[in-house]
N, C-alpha and C positions, 0 to 999 in steps of 0.2 A: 437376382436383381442387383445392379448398382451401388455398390454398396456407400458412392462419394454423392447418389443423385439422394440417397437413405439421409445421410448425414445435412445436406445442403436443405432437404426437406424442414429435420430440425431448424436449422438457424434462420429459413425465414418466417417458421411459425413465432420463433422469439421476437425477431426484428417486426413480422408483420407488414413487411412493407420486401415484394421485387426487388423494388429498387434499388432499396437499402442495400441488401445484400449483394447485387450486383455493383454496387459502388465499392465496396467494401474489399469485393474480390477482385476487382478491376475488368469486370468481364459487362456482358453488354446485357440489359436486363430482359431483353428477348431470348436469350440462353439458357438464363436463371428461370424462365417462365416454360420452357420445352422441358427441362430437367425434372419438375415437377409435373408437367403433363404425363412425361414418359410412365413416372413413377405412379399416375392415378390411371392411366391405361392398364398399367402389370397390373394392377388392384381392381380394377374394375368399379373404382367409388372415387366419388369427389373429397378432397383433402380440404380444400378451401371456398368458399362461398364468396367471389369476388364480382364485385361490382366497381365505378368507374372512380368511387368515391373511399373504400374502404376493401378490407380484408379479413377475414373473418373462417376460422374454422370451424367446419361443419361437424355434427355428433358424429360420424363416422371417423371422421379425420379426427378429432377431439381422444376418441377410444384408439384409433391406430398409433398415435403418436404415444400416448402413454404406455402402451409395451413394445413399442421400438426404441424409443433412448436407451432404458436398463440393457436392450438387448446390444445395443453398440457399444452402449460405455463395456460392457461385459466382452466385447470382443475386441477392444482394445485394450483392455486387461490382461486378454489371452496373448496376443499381440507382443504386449510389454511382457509377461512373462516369458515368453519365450524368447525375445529378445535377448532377457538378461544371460541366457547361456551362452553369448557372445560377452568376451571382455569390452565390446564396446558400449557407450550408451547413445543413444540416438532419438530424433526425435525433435520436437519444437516445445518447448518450454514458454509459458505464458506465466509475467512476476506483474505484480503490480505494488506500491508499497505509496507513501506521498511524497510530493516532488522533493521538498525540500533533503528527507532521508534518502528516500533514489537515489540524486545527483551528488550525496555528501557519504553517502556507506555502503549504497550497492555499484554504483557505476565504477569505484577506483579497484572492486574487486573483480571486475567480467574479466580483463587482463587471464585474469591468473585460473580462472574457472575454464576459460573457454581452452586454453594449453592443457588442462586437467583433462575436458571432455571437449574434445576439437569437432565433436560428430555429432553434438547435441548443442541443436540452436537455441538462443534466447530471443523473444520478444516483452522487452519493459514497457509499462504502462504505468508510468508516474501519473498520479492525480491527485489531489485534493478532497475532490469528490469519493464519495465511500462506492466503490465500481461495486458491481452486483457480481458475482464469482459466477455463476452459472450460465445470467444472461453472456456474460462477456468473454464465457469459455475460458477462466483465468484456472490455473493449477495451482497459483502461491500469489498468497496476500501476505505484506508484512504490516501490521498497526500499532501504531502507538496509542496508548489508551490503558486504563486504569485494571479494565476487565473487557472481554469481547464475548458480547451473545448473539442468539441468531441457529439457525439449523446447520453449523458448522464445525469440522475438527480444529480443536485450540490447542497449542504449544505454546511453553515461555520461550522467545529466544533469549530475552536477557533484560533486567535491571535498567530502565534507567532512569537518572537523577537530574535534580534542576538547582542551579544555585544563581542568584544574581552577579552580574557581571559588570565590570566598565571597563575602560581603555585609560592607560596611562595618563595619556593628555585628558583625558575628562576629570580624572581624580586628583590632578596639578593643578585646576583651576573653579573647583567649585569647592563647598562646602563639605567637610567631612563627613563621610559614611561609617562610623565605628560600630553600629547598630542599628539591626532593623528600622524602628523606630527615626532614625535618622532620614532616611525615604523619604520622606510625608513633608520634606523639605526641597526636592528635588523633581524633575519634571521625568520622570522615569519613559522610557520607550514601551508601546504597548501591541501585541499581538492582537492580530485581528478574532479575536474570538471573546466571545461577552463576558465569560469566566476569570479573564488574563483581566481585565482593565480597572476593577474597582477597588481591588484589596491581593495583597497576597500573603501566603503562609508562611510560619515559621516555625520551628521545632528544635529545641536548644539540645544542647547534649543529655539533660534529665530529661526529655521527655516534654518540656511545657511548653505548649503553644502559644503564637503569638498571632492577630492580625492586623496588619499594617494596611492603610489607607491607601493608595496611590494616586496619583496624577501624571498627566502628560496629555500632549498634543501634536503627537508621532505615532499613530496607527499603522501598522505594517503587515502585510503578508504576499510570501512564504515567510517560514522563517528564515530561508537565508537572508531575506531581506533586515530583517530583525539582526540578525548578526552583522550582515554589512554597516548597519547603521552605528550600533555597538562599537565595533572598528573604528568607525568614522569619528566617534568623541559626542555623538551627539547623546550619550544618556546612558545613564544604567539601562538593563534588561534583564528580563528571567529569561533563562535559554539552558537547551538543557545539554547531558555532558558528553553525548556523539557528537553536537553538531560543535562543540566549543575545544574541544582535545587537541586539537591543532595550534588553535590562538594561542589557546594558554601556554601550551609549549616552548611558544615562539616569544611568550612576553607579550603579544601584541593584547590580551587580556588581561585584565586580574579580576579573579574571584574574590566577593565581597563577603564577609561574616562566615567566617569558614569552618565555625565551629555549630553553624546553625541546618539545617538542613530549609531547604524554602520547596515554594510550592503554589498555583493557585488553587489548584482543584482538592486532590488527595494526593500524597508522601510517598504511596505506592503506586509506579506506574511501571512499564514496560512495554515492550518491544516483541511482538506475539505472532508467531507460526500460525496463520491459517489457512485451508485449503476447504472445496466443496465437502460435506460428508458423504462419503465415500467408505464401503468394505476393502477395499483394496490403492492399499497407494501406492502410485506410480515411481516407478525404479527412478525417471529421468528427477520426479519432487524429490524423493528422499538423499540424493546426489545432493542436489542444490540445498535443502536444508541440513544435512550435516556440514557442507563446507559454508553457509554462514556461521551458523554455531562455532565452527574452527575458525574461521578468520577475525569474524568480527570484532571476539573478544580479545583478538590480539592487536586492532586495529582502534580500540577503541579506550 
């Protein structure tokens, strides 16, 4: 049996829709619709229950498909292990991480990854949206987040931290910032998310917390957007120290109360390795997360 008419079966029982899939692939969805016939003639049972309106897998199809995935995923495990006994690595690699990190800490490294592994493609999927790893056929998620659950393998990639910031020209001509507490006089920049806008954290070198009130009337997202504005003199911001490691280098930022650590949410956050769970991980993932582990923390 086909083993690409096997695999195309999965993805449109995911998608549920022809059409979808034949969008997707660029192919015409009367191809997409024969590839599945084929595959329910070798079988001699109906996979799908289609009517003019809808799509819908039948209990037979329901039972087949749940011990043919384990059976592909398993054979391109086999696939990938024998692969690795070529010095090369090969393959299509699917990342997905949010736009704003994408485009600020995976994108300036493909450069140097893809000279690494010239014979292993990457496709990125920056979004905002939390992708679904399975539906989306994704092998690497990267998240920022406090803690990550879910039926999935987790790894720290790395620490990171959030301080408040301004730009030279903004702190020339507004009112002194020597302490937290000093904010609550200031029209600060806010991220689009309900957490960022009311109050934020503080944590002195002993330990004691503080919480500080906020205001403004500058809502933003991504957060590049949030750093551009930052740049621009229009206000302090919390922003955290990937996406700011540049600015400040350059001067074109300064970090505000340097001896306090900030925060909205929680003080612990991070930068986390996850993939579908899975008993075997692909040679082409574990390439790509050891060379973020190596770069990143030197890029950042």
């Amino acid at each position: 049996m086909n083993l690409e008419n096997l695999q195309l079966l999965i993805t449109v029982a995911r998608r549920g829709s022809f059409a979808a899939v034949a969008k997707e692939r660029g192919v015409d969805p009367s191809s997409v619709s024969r590839a599945i016939a084929d595959v329910e003639g070798e079988l001699g049972l109906r996979i799908f229950q289609r009517s003019t309106r809808s799509m819908m897998l039948t209990e037979a199809g329901e039972i087949y498909l749940a011990r043919l995935e384990p059976l592909l995923e398993e054979l391109e495990h086999a696939r990938e292990a024998a692969a690795q006994v070529s010095s090369a690595t090969r393959g299509l690699l699917r990342l997905t991480a949010s736009v704003t990190f994408g485009q600020m800490c995976i994108v300036p490294l493909l450069g140097a990854f893809r000279a690494r592994y010239p014979e292993l493609q990457v496709e990125c999927v920056f979004s905002d949206a939390n992708v679904d790893l399975v539906a989306e056929r994704i092998d690497l998620a990267i998240r920022l987040a406090p803690a990550i659950d879910g039926d999935v393998v987790v790894a720290k990639l790395m620490d990171t931290r959030y301080r408040v910031y301004a730009s030279p020209e903004y702190l020339a001509t507004h009112a002194p910032l020597v302490q937290p507490a000093d904010l609550s006089a200031h029209r600060v920049l806010l991220f689009n998310l309900r957490a960022y806008r009311s109050h934020w954290l503080f944590r002195d070198p002993r330990g004691r917390e503080e919480r500080v009130a906020i205001q403004g009337d500058l809502t933003l997202a991504p957060a590049s957007a949030l750093l551009t504005a930052t740049l621009a003199g229009l206000g302090p911001a919390l922003l955290p120290d990937w996406l700011v490691a540049d600015a400040v280098a350059k001067g074109l930022l300064v970090p505000l109360f340097p001896g306090y650590a900030a925060t909205a949410t929680t003080f612990d956050t991070a930068a986390w390795i996850v993939y579908p769970s899975r008993s075997y991980l692909p040679h082409k993932v574990r390439v790509m997360v050891d060379f973020l582990r190596e770069t990143l923390s030197q890029a950042i």
